[in-house]
C-alpha atoms as an extended CHARMM CRD file, in Angstrom:
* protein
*
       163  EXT
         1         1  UNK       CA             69.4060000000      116.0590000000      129.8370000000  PROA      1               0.0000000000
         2         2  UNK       CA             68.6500000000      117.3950000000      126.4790000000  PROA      2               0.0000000000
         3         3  UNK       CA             65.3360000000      114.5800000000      126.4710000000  PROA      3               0.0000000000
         4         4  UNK       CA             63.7070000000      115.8710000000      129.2190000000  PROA      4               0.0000000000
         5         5  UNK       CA             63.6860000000      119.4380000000      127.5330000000  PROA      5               0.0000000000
         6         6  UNK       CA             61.2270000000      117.7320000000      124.5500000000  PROA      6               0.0000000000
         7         7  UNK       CA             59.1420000000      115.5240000000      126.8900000000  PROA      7               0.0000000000
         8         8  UNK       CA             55.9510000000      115.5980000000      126.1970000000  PROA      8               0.0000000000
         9         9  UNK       CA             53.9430000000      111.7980000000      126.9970000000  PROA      9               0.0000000000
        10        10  UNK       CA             53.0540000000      109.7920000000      123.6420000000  PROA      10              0.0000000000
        11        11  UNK       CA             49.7440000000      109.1290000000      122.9000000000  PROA      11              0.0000000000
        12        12  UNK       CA             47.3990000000      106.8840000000      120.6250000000  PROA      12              0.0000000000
        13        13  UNK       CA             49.3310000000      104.0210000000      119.1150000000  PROA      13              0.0000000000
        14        14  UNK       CA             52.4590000000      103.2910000000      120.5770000000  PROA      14              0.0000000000
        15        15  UNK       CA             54.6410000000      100.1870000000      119.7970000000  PROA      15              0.0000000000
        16        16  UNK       CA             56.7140000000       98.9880000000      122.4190000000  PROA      16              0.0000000000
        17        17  UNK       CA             60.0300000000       96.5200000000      122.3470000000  PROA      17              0.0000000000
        18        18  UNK       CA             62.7520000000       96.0280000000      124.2490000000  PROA      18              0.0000000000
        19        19  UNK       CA             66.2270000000       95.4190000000      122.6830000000  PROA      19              0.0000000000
        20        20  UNK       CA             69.6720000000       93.7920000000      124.1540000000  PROA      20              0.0000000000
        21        21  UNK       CA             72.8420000000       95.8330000000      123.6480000000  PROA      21              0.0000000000
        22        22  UNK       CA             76.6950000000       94.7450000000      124.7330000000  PROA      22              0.0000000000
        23        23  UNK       CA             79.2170000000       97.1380000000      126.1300000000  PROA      23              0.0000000000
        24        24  UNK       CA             82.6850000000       96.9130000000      127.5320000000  PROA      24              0.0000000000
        25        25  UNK       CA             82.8110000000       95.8820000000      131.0760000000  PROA      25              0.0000000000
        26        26  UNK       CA             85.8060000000       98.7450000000      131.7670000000  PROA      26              0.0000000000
        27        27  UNK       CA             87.9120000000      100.0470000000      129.8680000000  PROA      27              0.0000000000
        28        28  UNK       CA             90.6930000000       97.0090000000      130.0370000000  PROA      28              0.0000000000
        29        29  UNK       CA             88.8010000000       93.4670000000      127.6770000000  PROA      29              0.0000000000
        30        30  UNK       CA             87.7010000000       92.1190000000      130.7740000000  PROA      30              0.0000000000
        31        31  UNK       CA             84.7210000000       90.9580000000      128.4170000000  PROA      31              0.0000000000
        32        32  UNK       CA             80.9350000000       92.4280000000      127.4700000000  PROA      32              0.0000000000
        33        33  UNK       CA             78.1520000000       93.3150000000      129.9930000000  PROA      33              0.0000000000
        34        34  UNK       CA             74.4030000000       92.9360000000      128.6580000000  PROA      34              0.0000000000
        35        35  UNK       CA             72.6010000000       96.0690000000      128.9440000000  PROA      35              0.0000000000
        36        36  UNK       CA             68.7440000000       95.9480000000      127.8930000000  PROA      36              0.0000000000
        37        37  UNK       CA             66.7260000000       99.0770000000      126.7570000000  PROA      37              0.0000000000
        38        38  UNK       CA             63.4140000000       99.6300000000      126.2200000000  PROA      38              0.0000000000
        39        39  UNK       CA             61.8020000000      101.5150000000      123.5150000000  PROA      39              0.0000000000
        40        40  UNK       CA             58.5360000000      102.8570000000      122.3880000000  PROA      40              0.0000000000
        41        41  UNK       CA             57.7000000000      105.1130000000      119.3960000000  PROA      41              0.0000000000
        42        42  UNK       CA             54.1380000000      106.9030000000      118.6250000000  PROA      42              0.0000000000
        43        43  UNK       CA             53.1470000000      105.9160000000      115.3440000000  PROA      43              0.0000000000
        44        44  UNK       CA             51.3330000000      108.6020000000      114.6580000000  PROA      44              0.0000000000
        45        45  UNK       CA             54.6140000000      111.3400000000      114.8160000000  PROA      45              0.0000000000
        46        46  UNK       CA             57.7460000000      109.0640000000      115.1400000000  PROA      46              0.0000000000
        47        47  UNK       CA             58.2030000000      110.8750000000      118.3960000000  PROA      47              0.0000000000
        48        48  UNK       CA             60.4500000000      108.2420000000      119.9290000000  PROA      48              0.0000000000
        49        49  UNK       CA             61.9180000000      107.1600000000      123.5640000000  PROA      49              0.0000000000
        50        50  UNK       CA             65.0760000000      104.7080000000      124.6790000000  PROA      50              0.0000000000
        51        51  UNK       CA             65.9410000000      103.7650000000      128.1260000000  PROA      51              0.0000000000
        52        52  UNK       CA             68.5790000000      101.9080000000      129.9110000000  PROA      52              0.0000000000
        53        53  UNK       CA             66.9000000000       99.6790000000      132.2620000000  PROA      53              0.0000000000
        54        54  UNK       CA             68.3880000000       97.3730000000      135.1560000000  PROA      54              0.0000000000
        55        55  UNK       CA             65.3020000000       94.9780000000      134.3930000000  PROA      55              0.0000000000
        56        56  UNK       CA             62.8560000000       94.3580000000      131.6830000000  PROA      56              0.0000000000
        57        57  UNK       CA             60.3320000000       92.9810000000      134.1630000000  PROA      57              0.0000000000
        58        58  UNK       CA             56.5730000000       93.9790000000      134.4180000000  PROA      58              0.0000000000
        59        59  UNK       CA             57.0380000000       96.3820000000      137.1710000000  PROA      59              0.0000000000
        60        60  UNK       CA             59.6120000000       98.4080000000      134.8280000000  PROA      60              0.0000000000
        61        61  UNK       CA             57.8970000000       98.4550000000      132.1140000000  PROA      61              0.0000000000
        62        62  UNK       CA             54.1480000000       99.5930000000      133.7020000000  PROA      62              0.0000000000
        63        63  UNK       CA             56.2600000000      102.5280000000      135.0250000000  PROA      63              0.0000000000
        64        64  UNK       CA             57.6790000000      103.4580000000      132.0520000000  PROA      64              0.0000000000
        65        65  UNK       CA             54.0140000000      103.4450000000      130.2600000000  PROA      65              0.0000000000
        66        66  UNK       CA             52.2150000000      105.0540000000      133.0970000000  PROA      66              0.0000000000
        67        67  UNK       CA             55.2300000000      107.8610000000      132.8570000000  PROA      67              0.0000000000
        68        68  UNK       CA             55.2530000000      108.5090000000      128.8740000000  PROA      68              0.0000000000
        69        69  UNK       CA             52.2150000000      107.5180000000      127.9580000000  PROA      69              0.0000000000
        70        70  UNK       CA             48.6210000000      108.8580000000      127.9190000000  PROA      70              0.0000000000
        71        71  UNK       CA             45.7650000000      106.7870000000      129.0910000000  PROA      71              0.0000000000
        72        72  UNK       CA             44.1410000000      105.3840000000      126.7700000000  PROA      72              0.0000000000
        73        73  UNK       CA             46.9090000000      104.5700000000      124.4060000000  PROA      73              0.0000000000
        74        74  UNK       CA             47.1040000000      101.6110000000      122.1940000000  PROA      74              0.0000000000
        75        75  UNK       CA             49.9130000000       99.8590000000      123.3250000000  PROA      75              0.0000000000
        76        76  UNK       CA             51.5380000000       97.4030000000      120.8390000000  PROA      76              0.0000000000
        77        77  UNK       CA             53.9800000000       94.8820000000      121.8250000000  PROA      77              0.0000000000
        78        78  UNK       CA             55.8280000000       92.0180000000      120.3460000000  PROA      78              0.0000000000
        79        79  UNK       CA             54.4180000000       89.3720000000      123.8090000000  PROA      79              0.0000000000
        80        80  UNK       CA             57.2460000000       88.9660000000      126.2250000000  PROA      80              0.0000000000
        81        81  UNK       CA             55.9030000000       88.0110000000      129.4690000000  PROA      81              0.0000000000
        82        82  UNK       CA             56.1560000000       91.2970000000      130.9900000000  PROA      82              0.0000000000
        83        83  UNK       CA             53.5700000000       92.8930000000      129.3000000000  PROA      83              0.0000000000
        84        84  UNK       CA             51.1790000000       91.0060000000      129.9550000000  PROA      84              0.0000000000
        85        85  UNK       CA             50.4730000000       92.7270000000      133.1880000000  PROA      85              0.0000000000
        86        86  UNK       CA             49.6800000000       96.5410000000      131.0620000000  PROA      86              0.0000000000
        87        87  UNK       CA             47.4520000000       98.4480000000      133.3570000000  PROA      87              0.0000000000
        88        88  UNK       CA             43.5550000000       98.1400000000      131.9800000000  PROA      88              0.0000000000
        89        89  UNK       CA             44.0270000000      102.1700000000      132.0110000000  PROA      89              0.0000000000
        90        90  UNK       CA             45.2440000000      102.0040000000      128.3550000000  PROA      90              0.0000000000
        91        91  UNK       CA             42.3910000000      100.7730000000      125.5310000000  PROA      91              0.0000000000
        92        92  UNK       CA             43.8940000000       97.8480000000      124.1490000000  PROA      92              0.0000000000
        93        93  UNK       CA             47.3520000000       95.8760000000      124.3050000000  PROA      93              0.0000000000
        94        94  UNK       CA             48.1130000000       93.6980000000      121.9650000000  PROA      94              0.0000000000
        95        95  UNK       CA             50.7960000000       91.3060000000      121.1890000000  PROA      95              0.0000000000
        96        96  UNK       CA             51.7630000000       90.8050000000      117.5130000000  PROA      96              0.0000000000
        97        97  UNK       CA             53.1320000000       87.9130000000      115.0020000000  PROA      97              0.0000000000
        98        98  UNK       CA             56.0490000000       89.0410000000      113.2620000000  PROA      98              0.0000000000
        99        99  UNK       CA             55.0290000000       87.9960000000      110.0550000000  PROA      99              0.0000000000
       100       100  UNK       CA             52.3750000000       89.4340000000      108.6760000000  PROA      100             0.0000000000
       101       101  UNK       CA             50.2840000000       91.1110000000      110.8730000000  PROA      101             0.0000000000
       102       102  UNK       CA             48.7530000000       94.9150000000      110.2310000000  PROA      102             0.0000000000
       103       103  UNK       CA             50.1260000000       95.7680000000      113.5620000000  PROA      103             0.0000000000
       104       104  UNK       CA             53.5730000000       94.7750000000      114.5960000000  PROA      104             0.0000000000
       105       105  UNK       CA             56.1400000000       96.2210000000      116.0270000000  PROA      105             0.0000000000
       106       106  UNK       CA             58.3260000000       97.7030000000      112.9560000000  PROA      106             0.0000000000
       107       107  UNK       CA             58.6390000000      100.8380000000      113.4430000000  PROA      107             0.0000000000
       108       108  UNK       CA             60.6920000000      100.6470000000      116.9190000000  PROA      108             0.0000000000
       109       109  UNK       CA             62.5680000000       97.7840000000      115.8450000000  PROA      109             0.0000000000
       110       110  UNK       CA             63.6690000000      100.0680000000      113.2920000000  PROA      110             0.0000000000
       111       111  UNK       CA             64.9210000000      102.9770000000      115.6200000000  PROA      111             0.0000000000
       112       112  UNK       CA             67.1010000000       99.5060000000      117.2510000000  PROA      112             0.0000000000
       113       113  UNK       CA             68.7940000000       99.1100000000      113.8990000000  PROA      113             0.0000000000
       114       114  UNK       CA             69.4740000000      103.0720000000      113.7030000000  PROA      114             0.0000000000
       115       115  UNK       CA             70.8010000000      103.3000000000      117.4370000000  PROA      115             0.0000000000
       116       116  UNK       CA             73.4400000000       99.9970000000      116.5740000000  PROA      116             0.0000000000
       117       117  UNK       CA             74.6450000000      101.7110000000      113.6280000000  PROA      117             0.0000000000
       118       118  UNK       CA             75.2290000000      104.9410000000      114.9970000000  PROA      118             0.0000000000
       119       119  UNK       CA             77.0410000000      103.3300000000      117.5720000000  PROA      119             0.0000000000
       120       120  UNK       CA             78.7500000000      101.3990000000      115.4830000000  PROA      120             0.0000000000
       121       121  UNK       CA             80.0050000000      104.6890000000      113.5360000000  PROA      121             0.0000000000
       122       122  UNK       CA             81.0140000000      105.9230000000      116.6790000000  PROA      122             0.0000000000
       123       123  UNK       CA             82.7260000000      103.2540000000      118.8250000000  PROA      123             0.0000000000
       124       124  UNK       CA             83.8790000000       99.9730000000      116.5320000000  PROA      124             0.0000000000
       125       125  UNK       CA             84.9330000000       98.4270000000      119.7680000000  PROA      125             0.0000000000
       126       126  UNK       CA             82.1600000000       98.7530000000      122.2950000000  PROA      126             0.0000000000
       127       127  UNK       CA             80.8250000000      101.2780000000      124.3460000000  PROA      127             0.0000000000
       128       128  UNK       CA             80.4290000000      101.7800000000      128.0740000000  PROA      128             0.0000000000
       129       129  UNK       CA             77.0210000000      101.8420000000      129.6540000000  PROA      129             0.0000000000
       130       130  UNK       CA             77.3580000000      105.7320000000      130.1080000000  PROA      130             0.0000000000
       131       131  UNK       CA             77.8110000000      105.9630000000      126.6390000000  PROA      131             0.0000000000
       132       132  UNK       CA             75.2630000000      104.2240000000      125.2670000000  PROA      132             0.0000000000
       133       133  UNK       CA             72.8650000000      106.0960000000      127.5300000000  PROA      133             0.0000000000
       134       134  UNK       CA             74.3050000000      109.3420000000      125.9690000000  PROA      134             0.0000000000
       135       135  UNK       CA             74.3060000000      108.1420000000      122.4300000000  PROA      135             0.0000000000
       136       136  UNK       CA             70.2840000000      106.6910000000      122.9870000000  PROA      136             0.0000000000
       137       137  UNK       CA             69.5120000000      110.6470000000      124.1880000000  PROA      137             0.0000000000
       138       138  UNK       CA             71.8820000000      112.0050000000      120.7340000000  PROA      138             0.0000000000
       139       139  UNK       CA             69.9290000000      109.4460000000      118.6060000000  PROA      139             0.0000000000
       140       140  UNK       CA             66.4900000000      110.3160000000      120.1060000000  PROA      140             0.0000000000
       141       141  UNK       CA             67.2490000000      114.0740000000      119.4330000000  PROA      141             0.0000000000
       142       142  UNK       CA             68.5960000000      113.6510000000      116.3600000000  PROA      142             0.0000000000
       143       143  UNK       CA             64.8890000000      111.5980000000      115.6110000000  PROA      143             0.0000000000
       144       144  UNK       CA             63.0550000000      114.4730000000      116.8960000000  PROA      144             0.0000000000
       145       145  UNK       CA             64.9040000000      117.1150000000      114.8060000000  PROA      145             0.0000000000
       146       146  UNK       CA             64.4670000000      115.0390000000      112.1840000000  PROA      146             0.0000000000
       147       147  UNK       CA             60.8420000000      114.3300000000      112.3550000000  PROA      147             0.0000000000
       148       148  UNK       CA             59.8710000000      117.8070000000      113.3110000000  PROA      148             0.0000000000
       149       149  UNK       CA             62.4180000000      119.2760000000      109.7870000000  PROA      149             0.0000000000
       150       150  UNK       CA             63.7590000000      120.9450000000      112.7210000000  PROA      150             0.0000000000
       151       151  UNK       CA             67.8580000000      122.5230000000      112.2000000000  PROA      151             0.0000000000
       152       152  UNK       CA             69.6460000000      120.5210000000      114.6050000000  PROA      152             0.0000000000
       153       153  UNK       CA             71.7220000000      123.4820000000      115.7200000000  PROA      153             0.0000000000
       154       154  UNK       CA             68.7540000000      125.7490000000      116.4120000000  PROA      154             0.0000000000
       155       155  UNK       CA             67.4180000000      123.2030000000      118.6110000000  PROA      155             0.0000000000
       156       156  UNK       CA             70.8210000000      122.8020000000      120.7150000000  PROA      156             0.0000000000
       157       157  UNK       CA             71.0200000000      126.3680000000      120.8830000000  PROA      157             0.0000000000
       158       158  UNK       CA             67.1290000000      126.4090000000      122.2740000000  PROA      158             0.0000000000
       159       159  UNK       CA             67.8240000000      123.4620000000      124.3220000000  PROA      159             0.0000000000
       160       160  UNK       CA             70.3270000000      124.5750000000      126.6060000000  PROA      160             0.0000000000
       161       161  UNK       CA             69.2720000000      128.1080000000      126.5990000000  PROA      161             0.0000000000
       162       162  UNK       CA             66.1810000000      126.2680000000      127.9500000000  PROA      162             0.0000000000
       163       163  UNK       CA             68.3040000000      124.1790000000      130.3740000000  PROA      163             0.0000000000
């Protein structure tokens, strides 16, 4: 996976949400399957990561910020129940008000509203779960380019001769 080339763990603060996407069941209308992904950006570089996640519960989401993130981070979070069990490992958690609090979790709700419209430029219809997997990695590499003023094509090309 292209991601795992670029991983390096986020640090300092970090703002954490998770976000509920639909997707086609099969590829008949047999209806729309929930899938959930969780999301958490460094504020410091924009350096961003999505994943597809069975469960949103506490155990998931203490392994995803004891895998890509530092100790010591400032974890914010918009308070569902599940992260209220952050390891005391990272400085501070904190849960914010949407309105108008200094910290909140903007910045990743933001990279929600870029994934659905790039999917919905892609698919009009609905995607399967292996898609939207693939199109969270293309969106997060596409960020990263992005962020870093980075040519896209240069970084494929250094990517997979990397691979």
């Amino acid at each position: 996976m292209l991601l795992e080339v670029y991983w390096t763990p986020l640090r300092g603060r970090i703002q954490i949400d998770e976000a509920l996407f639909t997707h086609r069941a099969g590829l008949g209308r047999r209806g729309l399957r929930q899938v959930w992904v969780v999301g958490m950006i460094e504020e410091r570089s924009s350096e961003a990561f999505c994943f597809v996640v069975r469960e949103r519960n506490s155990r998931t989401i203490n392994h995803l910020i004891t895998t890509h993130c530092l100790q010591g981070s400032y974890i914010i979070h918009d308070g569902w129940g599940a992260y209220a069990r952050i390891p005391n490992t990272y400085r501070h958690h904190r849960y914010v008000h949407h309105n108008n609090d200094p910290d909140n979790t903007s910045r990743i709700e933001g990279v929600w509203g870029e994934l659905r419209a790039f999917m919905r430029n892609i698919y009009s219809g609905g995607v399967v779960e292996t898609n939207i997997r693939s199109l969270i990695q293309e969106l997060v590499f596409r960020r990263s380019c992005r962020e870093m003023d980075a040519d896209i094509h240069e970084e494929i090309i250094y990517a997979l001769s990397n691979y």
